[in-house]
N, C-alpha and C positions, 0 to 999 in steps of 0.2 A: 391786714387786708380790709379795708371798704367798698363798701358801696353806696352807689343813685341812681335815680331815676330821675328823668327832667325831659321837658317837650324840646324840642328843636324847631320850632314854627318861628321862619325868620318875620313875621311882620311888625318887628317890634324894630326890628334893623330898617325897616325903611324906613324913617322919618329921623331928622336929629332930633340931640338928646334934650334939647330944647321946646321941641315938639312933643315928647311924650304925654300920655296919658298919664293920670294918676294909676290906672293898672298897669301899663306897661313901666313905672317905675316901680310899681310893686314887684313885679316879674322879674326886671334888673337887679331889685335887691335878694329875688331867690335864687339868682344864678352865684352872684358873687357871695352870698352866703355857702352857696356849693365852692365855690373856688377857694371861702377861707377854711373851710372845713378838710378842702382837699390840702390844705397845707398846714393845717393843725395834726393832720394824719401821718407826717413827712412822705406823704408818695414819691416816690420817684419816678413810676411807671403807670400811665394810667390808660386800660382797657375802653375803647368806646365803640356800644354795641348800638348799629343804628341800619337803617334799609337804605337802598337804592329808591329815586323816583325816576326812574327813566331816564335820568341826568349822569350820572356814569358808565352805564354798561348798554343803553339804549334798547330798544326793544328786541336787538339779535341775538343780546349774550346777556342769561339772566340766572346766576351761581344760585343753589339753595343756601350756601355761606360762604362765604371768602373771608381771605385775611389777608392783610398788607405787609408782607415780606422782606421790601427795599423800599425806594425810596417814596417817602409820602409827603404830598401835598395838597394846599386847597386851605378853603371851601374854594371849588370852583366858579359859582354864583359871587357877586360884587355886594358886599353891605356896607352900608355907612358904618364906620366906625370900630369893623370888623376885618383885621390882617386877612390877608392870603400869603401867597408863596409855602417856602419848606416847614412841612410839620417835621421835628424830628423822633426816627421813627427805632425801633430797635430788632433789625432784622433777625439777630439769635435768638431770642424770644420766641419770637411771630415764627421762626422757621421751628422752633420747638414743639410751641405748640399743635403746628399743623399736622411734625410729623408724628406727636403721641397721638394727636386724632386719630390718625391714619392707622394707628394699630390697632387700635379700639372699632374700627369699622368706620367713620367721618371721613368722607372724603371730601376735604379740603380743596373750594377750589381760591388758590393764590396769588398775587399779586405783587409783580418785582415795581413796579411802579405804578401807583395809584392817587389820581389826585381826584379828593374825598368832595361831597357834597356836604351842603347845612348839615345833614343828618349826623356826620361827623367833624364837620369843621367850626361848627356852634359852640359845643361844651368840650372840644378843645381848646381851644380859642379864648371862648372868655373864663370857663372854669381849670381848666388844666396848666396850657402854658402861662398864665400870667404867674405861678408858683416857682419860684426861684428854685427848688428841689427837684423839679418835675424833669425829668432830663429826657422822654419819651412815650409816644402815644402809639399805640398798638389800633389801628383799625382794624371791626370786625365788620361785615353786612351779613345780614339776614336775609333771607327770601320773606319778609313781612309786611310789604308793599303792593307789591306786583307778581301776577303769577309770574312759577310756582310757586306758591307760600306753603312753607315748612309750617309742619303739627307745632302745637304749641306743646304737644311732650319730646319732640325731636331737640325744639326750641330750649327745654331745660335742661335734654341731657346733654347738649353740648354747651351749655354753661358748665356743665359738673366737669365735662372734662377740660375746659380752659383752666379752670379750678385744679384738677389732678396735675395738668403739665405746668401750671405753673409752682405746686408745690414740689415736685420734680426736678424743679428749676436750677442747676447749681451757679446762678449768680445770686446781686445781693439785693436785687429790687423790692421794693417796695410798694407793693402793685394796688390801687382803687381802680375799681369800673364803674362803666356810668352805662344805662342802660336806657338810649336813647328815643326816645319814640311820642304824638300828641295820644291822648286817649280817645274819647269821642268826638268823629269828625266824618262826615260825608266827602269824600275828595271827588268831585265831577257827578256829583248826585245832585238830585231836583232839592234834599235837605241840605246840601252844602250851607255852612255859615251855623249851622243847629247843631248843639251839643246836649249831652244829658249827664248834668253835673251828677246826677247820683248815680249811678254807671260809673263813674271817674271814682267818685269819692270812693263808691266799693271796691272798685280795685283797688287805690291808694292806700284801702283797708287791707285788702290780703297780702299788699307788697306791705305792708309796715308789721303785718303781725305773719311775717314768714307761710301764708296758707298759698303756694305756687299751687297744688292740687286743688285748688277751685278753682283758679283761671287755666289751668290744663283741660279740663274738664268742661271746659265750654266751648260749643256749638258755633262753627264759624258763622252760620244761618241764622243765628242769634243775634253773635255780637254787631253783624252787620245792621238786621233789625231793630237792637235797640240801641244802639250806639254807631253805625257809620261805618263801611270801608274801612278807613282810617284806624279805628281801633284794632284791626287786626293787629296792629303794631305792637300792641302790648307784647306779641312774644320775643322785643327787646328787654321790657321786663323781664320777663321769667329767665330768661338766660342769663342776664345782670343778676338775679335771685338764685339763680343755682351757683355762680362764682362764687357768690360771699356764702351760700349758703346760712340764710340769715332764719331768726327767729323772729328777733324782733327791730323796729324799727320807728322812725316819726315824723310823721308830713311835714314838711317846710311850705311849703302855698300850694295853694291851689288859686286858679285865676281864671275864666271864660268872658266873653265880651265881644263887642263889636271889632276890637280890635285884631281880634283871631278869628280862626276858623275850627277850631279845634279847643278842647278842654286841658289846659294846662298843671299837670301834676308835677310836682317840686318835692321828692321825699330822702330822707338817709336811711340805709339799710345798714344795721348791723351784726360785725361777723358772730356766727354762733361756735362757738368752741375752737 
């Protein structure tokens, strides 16, 4: 098992590939860095833990976690250069897992058909299925986004248990997660467009050296304060950090710019035991 962590902020999809920045090629080459890594790894099955923005469940229906069951597709949103239609998805898995949740106390809320946003149709997309081995992507959401947002220790113990059902598992997969989410970003704030690269870089720190108990431990009043709305998101991290259950791990980029709206962290987590 592995894992990552990676931004989902499509603004690198808008413009062709002719068009980019010098930083948005930098950002392209940390994603497909993730993609050859996810195939250096032989996954066959790879977990993508990312939020709602009002784009799939809209403001009526809003899960503290869901998982995608049957059939998955998407990104729903249109990017250059970026497939849609069928993700394929592995619903004995995804129905496993829900239901070892479920015994554990998580109630699981599911999804027989789900067609996914950037959050998860990004680093499916261009990190997951381009891998010839990859035969299925498991989507999770978080309440990370938009109320309700789950603690960021509810956030880690339900990584530990996707971890549990999936070691439970009696098939033969081969499972990386990716633990989707921007760090510092104001979404609909007077700072939208302002990040605070060192905010990023410390968390990038305590997802690479395994300290989830720091970023558990922080004040959603804070992280808004010094880092944006937006950052709540990290508690995609921490639940991609309780799956692998890592110690240690190694940044691949980091990138902020005009080009974004958010602080782009790129990092590998490695399994501990």
């Amino acid at each position: 098992m592995g894992g990552f962590v990676m931004p989902h902020e499509p603004g690198i999809f808008r413009k062709s590939e002719d068009a980019w920045s010098a930083g948005q090629v930098r950002v392209m080459h940390a994603y497909r860095r993730i993609r050859d890594r996810i195939g250096e790894l032989e996954a066959t099955c790879v977990v993508v833990i990312g939020s709602d923005h009002y784009v799939i469940f809209g403001p009526t229906c809003l899960p503290s976690f869901l998982i995608g069951i049957g059939d998955v597709s998407g990104p729903y949103e249109r990017f250059l250069g970026i497939a849609d239609g069928e993700i394929p998805g592995n619903p004995q898995l995804a129905a496993h897992i829900a239901a070892y949740g479920r015994d554990l106390g998580f109630d699981w809320a599911v999804a027989k058909s789900l067609n996914v946003d950037h959050s998860i149709g990004i680093p499916a997309r261009i990190c997951a299925l381009p891998n010839a081995a990859v035969r299925c992507v498991i989507p999770v959401y978080l309440g990370s986004s938009v109320e309700p947002i789950v603690s960021t220790k509810r956030a880690y113990q339900l990584g530990s248990a996707i971890r549990d059902a999936i070691e439970r598992w009696g098939g033969n997969e081969r499972v990386v997660v990716i633990g989707s989410g921007g760090i510092s970003h104001w979404v609909g704030m007077a700072r939208m467009g302002d990040v605070n690269e060192a905010f990023d870089r410390w968390v990038l720190d305590c997802v690479t050296n395994g300290r989830a108990q720091d970023l558990i431990d922080l004040k959603d009043e804070d992280v808004i304060a010094r880092a944006g709305n937006g950052a709540l998101e990290l508690r995609n991290f921490l639940c991609a950090m309780a799956v692998v259950r890592n110690s240690t791990g190694s940044v691949i980029a980091y990138e902020s710019g005009d080009d974004w709206v958010t602080g782009l962290g790129f990092a590998e987590m490695r399994v501990d035991g």
